[in-house]
Backbone as a chain_set.jsonl record, in Angstrom:
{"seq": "XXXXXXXXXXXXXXXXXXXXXXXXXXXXXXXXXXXXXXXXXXXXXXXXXXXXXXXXXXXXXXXXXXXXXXXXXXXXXXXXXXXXXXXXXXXXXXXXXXXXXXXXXXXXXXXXXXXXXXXXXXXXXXXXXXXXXXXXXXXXXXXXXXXXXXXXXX", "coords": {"N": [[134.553, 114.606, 157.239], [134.928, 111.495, 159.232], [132.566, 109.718, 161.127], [132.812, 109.24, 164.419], [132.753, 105.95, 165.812], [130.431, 104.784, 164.215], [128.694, 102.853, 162.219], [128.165, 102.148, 158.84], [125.613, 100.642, 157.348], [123.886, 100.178, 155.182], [123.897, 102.348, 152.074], [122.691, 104.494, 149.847], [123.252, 104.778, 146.91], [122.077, 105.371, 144.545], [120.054, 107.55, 144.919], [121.751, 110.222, 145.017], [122.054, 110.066, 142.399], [119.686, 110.267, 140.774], [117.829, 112.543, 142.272], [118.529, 116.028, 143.089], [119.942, 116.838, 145.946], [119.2, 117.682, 149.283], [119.614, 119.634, 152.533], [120.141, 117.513, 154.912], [118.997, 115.114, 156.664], [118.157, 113.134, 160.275], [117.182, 110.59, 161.142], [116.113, 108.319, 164.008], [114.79, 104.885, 164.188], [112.231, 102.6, 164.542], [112.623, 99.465, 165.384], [111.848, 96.312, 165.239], [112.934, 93.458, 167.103], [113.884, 91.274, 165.579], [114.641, 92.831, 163.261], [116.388, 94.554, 163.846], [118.521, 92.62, 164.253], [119.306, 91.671, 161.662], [119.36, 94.243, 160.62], [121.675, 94.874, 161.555], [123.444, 92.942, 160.729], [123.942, 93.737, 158.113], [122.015, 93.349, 156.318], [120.366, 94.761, 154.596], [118.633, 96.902, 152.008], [117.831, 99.917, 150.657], [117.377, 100.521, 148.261], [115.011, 101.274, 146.748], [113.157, 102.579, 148.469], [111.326, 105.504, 150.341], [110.538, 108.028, 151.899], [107.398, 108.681, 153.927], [105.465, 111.357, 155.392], [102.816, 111.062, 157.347], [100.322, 112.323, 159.071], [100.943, 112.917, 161.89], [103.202, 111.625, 161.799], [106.481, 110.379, 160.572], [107.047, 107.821, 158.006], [109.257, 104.893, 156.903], [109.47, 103.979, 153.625], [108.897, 101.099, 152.154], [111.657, 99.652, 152.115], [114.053, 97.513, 152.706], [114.427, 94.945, 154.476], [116.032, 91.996, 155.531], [114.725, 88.999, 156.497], [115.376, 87.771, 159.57], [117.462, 84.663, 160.085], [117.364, 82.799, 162.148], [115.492, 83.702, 163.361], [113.347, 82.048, 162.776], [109.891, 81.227, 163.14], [108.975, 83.604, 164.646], [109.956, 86.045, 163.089], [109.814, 89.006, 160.728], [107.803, 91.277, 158.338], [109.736, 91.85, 155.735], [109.405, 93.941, 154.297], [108.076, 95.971, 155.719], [106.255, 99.443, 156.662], [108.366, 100.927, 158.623], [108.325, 103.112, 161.337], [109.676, 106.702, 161.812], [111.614, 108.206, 164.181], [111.071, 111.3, 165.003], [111.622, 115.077, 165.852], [108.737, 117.09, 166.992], [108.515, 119.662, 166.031], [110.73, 119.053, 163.71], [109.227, 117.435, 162.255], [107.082, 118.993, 161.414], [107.954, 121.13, 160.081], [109.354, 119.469, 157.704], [107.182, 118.151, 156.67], [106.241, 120.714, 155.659], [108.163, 121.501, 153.449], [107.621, 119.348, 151.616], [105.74, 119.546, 150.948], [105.662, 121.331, 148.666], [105.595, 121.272, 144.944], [106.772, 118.383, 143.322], [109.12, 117.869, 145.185], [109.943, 115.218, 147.779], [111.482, 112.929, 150.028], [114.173, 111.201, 150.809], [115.785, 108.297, 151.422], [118.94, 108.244, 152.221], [121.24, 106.686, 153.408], [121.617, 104.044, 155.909], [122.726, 103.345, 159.069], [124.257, 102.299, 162.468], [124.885, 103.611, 165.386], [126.357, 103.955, 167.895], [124.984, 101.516, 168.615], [122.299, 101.802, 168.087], [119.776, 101.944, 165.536], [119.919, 103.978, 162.557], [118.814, 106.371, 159.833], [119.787, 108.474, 157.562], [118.331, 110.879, 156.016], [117.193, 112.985, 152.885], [116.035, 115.988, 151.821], [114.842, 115.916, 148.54], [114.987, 116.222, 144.548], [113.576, 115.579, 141.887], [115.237, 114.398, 139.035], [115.73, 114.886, 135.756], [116.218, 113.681, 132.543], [117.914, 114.889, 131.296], [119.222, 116.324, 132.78], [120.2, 114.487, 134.232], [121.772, 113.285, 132.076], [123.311, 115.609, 131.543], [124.811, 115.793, 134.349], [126.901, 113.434, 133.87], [128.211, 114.169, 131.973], [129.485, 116.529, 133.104], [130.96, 115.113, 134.706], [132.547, 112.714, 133.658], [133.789, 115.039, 132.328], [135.457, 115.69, 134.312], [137.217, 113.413, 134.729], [138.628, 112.922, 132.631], [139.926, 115.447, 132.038], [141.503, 114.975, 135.161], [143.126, 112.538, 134.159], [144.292, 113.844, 132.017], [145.909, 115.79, 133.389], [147.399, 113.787, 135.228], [148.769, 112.103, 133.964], [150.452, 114.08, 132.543], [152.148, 115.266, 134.44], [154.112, 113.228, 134.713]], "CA": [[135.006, 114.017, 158.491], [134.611, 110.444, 159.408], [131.693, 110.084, 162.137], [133.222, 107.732, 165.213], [131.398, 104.734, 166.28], [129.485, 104.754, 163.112], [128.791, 101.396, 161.238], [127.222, 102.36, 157.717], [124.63, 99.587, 156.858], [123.409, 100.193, 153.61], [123.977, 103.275, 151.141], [121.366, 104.361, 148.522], [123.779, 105.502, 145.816], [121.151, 105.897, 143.3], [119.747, 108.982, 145.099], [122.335, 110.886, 144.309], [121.937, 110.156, 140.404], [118.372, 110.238, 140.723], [117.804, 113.758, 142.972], [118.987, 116.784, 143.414], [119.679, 116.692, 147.562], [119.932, 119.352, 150.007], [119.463, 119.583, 153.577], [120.418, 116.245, 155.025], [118.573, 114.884, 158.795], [118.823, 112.483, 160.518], [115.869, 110.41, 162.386], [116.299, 106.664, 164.222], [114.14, 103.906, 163.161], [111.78, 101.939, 165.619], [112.027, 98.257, 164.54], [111.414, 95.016, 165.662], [114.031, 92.248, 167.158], [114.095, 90.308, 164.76], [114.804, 93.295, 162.475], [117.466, 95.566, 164.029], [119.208, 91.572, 164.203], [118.664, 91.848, 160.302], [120.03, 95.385, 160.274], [123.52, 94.689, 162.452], [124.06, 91.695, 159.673], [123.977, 94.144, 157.633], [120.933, 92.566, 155.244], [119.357, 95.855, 154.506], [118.548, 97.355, 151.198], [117.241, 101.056, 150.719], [117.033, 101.381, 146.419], [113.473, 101.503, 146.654], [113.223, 103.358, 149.29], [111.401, 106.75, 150.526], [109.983, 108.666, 153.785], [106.417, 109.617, 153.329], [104.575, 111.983, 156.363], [101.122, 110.716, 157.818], [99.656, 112.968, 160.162], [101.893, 113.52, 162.775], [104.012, 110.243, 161.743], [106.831, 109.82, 159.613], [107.103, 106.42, 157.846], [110.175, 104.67, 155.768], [108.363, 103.163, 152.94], [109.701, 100.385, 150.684], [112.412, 99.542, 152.644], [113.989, 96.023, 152.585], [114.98, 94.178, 155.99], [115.853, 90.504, 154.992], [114.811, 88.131, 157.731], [116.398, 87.004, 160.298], [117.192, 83.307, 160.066], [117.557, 82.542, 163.455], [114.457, 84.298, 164.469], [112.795, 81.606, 162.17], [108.957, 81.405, 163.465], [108.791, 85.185, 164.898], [110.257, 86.829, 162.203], [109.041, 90.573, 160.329], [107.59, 91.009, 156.959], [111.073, 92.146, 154.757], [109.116, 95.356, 152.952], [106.656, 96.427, 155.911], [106.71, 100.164, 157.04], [108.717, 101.294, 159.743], [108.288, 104.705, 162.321], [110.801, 107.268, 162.265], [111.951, 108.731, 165.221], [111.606, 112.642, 164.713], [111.041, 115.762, 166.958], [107.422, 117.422, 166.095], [109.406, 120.795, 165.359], [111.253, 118.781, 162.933], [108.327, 116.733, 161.34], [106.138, 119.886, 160.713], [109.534, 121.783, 159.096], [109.573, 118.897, 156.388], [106.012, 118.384, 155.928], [105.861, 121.864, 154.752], [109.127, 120.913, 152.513], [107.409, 118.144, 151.054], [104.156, 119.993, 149.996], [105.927, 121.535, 147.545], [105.473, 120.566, 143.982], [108.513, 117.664, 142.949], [109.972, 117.463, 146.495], [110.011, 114.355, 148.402], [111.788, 112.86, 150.85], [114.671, 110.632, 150.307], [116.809, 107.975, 152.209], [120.626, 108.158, 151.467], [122.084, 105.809, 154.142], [121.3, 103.597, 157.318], [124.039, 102.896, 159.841], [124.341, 101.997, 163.644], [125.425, 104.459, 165.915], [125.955, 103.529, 169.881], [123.822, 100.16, 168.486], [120.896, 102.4, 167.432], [119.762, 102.369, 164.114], [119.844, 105.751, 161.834], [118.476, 106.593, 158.67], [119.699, 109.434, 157.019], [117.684, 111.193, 154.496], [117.597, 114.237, 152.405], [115.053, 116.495, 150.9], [115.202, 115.574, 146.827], [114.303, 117.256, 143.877], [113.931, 114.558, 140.732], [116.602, 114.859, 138.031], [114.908, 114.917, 134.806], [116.82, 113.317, 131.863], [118.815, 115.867, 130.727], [120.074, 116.768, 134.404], [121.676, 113.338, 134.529], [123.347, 113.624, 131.092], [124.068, 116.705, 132.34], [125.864, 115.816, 135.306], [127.207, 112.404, 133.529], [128.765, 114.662, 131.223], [130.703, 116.654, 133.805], [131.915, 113.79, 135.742], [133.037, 112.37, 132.274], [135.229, 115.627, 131.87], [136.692, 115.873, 135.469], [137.918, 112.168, 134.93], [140.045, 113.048, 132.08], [141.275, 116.13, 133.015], [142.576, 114.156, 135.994], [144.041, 111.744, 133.605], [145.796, 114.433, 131.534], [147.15, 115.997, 134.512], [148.213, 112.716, 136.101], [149.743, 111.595, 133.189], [151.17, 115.506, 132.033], [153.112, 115.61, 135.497], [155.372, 112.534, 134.949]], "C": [[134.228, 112.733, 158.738], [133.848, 110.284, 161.083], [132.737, 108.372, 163.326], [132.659, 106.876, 166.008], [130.33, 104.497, 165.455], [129.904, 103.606, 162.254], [127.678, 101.75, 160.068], [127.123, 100.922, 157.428], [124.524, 99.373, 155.518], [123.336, 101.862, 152.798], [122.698, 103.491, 150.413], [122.157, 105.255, 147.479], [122.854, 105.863, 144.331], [120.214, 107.231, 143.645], [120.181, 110.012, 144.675], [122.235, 111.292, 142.798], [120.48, 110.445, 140.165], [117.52, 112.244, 140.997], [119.132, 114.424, 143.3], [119.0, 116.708, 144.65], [119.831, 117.634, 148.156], [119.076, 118.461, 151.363], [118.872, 117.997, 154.277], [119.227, 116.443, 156.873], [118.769, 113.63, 158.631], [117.717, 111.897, 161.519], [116.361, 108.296, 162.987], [115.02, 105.868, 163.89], [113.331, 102.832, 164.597], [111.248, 100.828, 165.04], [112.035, 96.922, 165.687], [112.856, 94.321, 166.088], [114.448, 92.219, 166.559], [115.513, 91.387, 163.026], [116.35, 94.395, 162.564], [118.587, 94.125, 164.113], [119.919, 91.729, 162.574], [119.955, 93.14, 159.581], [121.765, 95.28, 160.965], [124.704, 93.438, 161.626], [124.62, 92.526, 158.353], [122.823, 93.806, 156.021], [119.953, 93.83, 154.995], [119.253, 96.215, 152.773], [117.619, 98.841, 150.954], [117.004, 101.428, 148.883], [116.098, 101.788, 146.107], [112.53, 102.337, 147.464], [112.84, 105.025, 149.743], [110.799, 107.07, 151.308], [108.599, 109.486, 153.538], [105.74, 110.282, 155.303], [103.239, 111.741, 156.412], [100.827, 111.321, 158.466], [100.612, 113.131, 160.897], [103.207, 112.379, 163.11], [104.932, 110.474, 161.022], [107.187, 108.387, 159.388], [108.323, 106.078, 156.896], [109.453, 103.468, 155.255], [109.371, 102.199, 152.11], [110.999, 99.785, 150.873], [112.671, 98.308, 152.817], [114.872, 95.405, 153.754], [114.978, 92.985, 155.709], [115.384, 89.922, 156.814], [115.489, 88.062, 158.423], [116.262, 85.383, 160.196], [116.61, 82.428, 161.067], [115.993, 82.711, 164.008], [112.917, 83.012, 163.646], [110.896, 81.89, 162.074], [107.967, 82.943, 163.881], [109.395, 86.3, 164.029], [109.345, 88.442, 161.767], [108.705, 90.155, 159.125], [108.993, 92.124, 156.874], [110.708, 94.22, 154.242], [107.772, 96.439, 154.132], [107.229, 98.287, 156.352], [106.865, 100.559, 158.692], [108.543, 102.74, 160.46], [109.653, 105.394, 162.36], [110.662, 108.085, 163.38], [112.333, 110.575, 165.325], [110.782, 113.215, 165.455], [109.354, 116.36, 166.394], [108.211, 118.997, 165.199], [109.796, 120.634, 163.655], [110.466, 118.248, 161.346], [107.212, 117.886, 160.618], [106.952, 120.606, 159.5], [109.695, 120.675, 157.646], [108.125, 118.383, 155.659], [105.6, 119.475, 154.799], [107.084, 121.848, 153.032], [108.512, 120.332, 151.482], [106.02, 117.975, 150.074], [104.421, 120.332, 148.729], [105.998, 120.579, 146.159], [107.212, 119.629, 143.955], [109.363, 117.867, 144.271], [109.593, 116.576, 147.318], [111.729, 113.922, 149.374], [113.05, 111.264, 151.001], [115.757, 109.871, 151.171], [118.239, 107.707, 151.668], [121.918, 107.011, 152.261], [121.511, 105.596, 155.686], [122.342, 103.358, 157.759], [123.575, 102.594, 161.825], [125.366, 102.987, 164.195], [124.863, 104.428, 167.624], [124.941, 102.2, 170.056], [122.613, 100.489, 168.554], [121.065, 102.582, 165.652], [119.399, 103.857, 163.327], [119.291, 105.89, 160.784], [118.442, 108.686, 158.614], [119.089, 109.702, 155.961], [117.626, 112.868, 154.254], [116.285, 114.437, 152.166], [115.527, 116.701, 149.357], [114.101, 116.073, 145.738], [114.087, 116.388, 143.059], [114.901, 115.216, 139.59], [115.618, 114.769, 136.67], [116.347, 114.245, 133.625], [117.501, 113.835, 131.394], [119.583, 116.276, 131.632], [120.97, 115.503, 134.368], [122.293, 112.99, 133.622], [124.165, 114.797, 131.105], [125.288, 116.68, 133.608], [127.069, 114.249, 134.905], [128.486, 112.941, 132.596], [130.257, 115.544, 131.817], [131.368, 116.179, 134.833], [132.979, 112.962, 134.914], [134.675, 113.188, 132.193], [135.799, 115.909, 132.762], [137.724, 114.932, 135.693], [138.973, 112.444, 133.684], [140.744, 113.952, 132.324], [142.419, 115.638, 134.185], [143.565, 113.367, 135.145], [145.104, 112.333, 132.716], [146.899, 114.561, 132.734], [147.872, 115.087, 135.178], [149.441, 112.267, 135.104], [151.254, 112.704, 132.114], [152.423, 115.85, 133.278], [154.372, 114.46, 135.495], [156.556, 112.769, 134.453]], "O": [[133.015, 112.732, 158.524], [134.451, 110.66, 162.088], [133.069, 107.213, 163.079], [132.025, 107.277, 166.984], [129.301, 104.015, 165.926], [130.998, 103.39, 161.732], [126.474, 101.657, 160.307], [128.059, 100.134, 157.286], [125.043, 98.468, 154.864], [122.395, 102.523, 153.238], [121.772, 102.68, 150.428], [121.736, 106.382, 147.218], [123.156, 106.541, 143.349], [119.703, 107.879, 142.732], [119.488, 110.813, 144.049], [122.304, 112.378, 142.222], [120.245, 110.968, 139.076], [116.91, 112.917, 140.166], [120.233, 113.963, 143.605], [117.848, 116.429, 144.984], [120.553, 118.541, 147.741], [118.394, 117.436, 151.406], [117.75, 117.493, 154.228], [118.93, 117.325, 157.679], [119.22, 112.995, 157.678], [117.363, 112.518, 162.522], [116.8, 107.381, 162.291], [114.196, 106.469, 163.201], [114.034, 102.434, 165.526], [110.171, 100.725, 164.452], [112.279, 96.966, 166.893], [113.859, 94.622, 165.441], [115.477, 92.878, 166.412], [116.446, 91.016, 162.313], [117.078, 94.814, 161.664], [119.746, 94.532, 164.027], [121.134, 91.908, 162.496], [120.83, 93.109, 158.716], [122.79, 95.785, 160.508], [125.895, 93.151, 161.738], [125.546, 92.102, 157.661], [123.109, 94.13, 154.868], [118.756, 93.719, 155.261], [120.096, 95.529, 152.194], [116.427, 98.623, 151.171], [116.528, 102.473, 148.44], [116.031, 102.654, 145.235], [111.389, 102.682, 147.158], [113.735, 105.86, 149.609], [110.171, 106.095, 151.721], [108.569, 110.63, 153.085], [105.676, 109.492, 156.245], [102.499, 112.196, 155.539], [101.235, 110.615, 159.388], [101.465, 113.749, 160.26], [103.904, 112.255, 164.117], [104.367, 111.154, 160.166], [107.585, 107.706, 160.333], [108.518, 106.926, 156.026], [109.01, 102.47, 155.825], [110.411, 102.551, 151.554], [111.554, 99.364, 149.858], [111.68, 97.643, 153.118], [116.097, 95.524, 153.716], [113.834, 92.56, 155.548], [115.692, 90.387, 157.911], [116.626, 88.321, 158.027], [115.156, 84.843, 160.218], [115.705, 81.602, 160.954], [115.449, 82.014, 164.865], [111.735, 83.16, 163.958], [110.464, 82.6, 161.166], [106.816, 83.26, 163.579], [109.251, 87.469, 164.386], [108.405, 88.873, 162.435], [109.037, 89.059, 158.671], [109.239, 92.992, 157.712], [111.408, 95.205, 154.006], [106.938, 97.248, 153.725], [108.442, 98.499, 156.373], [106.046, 100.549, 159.611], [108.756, 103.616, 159.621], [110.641, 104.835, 162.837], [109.597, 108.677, 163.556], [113.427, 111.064, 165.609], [109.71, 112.758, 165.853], [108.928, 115.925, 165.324], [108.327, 119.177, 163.987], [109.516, 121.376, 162.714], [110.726, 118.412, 160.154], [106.64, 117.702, 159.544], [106.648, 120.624, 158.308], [110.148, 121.148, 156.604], [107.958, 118.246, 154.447], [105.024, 119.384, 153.715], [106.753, 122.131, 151.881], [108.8, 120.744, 150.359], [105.513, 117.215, 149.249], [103.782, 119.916, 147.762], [106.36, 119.404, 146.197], [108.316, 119.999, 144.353], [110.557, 118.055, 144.037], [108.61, 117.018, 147.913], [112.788, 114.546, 149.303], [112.49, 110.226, 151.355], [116.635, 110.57, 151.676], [118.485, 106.963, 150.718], [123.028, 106.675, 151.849], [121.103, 106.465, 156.457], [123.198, 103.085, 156.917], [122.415, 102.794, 162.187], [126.456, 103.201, 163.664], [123.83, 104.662, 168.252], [124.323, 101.857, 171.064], [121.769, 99.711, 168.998], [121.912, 103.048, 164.89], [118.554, 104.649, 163.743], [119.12, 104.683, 160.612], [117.777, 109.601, 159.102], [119.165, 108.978, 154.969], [117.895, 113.753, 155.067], [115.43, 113.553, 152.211], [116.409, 117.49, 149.018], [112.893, 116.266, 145.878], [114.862, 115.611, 143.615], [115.161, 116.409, 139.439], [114.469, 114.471, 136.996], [117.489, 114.427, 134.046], [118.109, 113.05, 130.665], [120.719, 116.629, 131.314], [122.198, 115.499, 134.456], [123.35, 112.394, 133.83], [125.344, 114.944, 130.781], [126.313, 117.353, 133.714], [128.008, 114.059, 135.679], [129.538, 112.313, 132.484], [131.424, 115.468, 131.435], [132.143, 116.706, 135.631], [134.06, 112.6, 135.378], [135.83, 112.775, 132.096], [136.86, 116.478, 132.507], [138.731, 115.101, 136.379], [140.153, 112.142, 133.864], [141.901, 113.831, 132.727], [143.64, 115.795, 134.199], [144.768, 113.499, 135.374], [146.237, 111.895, 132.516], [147.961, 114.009, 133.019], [148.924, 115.422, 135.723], [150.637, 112.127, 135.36], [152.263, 112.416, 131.471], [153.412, 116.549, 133.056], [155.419, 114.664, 136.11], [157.512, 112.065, 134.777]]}, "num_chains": 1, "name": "protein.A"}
């Protein structure tokens, strides 16, 4: 189902190929002018991108906000880290997540919602090289099957 009043920003389609994902949230983002300007342009980039827990903080690390032009003189740094916006309930619940060996914390998409910014992220497992010829493999054979059957029904 398509969310309404939702402007997706920037994607991180390499998560997917990268991690295993499960249990999606959902925290807002406490940025600067210059930067939510930045983010409504849509000048964002997330490939590099991941959510580490500080003490009773979470942070989105690595994260790329181009300038604003406009804002020339007062501008942000592009790569600095930003605060996410999460309950404590929520932030202790993925700390403990995150202790675990090979689980981190992973952003999958920013968007604007009511002209607040969002960042969704998952909890991710790493894929190991064989997992993503593994899954490369059966994406491979769902695409021809489709193509028999598309082309077996005319």
């Amino acid at each position: 189902m398509k969310d309404i009043g939702v402007k997706v920003v920037a994607t991180n389609r390499q998560a997917a190929r990268d991690y295993f994902l499960s249990d999606p949230h959902e925290a807002g983002l406490a940025l600067q002018g210059s930067e939510i300007k930045s983010v409504r342009a849509g000048q964002v980039s997330l490939k590099e991108a991941y959510v580490r827990i500080e003490g009773r903080q979470a942070w989105l690390i690595d994260a790329h906000i181009a300038p604003y032009q406009p804002a020339a003189g007062m501008n942000h740094e592009p790569r600095r880290p930003r605060r996410l916006l999460l309950h404590r309930r929520e932030l202790l619940r993925l700390e403990q997540a995150t202790r675990q060996k090979g689980l981190t914390l992973v952003p999958t998409r920013l968007y604007l919602r009511r002209g607040r910014a969002k960042l969704e992220f998952a909890i991710g497992r790493g894929k190991r090289k064989y997992d993503k010829r593994q899954a490369l493999a059966e994406r491979e054979a769902r695409r021809s099957m489709q193509r028999a059957l598309g082309r077996g029904g005319r």
